[in-house]
C-alpha positions as CSV (number, residue, x, y, z in Angstrom):
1,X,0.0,0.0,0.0
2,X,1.1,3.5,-0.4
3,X,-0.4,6.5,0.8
4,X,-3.1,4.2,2.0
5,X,-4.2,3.3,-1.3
6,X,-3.3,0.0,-3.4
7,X,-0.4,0.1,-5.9
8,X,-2.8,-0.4,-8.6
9,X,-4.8,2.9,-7.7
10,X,-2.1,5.0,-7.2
11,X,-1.4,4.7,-10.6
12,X,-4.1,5.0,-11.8
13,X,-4.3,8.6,-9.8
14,X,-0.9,9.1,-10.9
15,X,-1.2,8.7,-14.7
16,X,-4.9,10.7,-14.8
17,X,-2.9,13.6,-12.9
18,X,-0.5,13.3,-15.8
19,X,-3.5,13.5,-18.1
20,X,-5.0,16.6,-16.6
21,X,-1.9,18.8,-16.4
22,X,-0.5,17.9,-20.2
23,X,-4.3,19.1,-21.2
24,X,-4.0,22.2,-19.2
25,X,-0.8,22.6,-20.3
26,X,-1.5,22.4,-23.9
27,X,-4.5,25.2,-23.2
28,X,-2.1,27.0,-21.5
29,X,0.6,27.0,-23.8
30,X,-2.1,27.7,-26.6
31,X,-3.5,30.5,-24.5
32,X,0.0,32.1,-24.2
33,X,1.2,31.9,-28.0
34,X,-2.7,33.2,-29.0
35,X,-1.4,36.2,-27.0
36,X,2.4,36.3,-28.0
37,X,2.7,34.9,-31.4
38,X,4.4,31.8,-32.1
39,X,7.4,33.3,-33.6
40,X,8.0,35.8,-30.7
41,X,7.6,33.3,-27.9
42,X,10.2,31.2,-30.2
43,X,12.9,33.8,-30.3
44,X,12.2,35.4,-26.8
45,X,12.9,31.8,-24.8
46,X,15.3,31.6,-22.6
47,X,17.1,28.6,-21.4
48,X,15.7,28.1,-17.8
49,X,15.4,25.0,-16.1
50,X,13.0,23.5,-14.1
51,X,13.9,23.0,-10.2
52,X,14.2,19.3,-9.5
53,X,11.1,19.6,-6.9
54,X,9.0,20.7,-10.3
55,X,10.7,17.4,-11.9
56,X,10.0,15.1,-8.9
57,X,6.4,16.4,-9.1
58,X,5.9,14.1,-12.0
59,X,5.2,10.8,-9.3
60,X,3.0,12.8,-6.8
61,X,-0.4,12.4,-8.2
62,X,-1.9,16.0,-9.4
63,X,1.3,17.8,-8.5
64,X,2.0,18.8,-12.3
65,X,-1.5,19.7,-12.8
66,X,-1.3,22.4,-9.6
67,X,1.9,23.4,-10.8
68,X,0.7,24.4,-13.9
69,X,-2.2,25.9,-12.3
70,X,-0.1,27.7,-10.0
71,X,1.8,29.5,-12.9
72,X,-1.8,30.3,-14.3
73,X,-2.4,32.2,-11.4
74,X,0.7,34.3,-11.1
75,X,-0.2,35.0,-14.6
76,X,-3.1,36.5,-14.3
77,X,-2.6,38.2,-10.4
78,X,0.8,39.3,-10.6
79,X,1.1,40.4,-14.6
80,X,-1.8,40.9,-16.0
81,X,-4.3,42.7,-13.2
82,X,-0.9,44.6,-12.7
83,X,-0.7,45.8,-16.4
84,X,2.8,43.7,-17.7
85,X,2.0,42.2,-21.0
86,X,1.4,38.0,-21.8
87,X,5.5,38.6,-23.3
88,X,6.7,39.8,-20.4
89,X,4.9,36.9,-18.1
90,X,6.7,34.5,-20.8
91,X,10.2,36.1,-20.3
92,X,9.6,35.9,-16.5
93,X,9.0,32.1,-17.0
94,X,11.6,31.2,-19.3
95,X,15.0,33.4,-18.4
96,X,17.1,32.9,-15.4
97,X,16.8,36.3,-13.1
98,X,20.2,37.2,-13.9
99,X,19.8,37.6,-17.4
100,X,17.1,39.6,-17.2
């Protein structure tokens, strides 16, 4: 048993938390080029990496999913009701602070 459930059923949970967060990150990511452009969020990436606790999130049921949920709400909160554009939210997201 883990986490009080059978191995069976975690998986389950684990792979239809997977399933939710690459949906809503698909809308997301559709959402965000919409708003950019395509070609502008290709040439204004950064290199950024993911912290390993956003990697290890992968094998906590729904952790992705609220991750990506989580950077939905910053982007709407912190940019947008604050008047930065959907550009700046994606070089927030994508470059290191230093090189910004």
């Amino acid at each position: 048993m883990i986490i009080g459930m059978f191995e069976q059923d975690f998986a389950a949970y684990m792979i239809f938390g997977l399933i939710l967060n690459f949906i809503f990150s698909i809308l997301f990511g559709i959402h965000l080029s919409n708003n950019i452009g395509m070609q502008e969020m290709i040439t204004s990436k950064g290199d950024k990496e993911q912290p390993l606790l956003v990697k290890l999130s992968l094998f906590i049921p729904f952790a992705k999913m609220l991750i990506t949920l989580y950077r939905v709400t910053i982007l709407q909160f912190y940019f947008l009701n604050k008047g930065y554009t959907y550009k700046e939210y994606w070089i927030y997201m994508t470059h290191d602070e230093q090189d910004i």
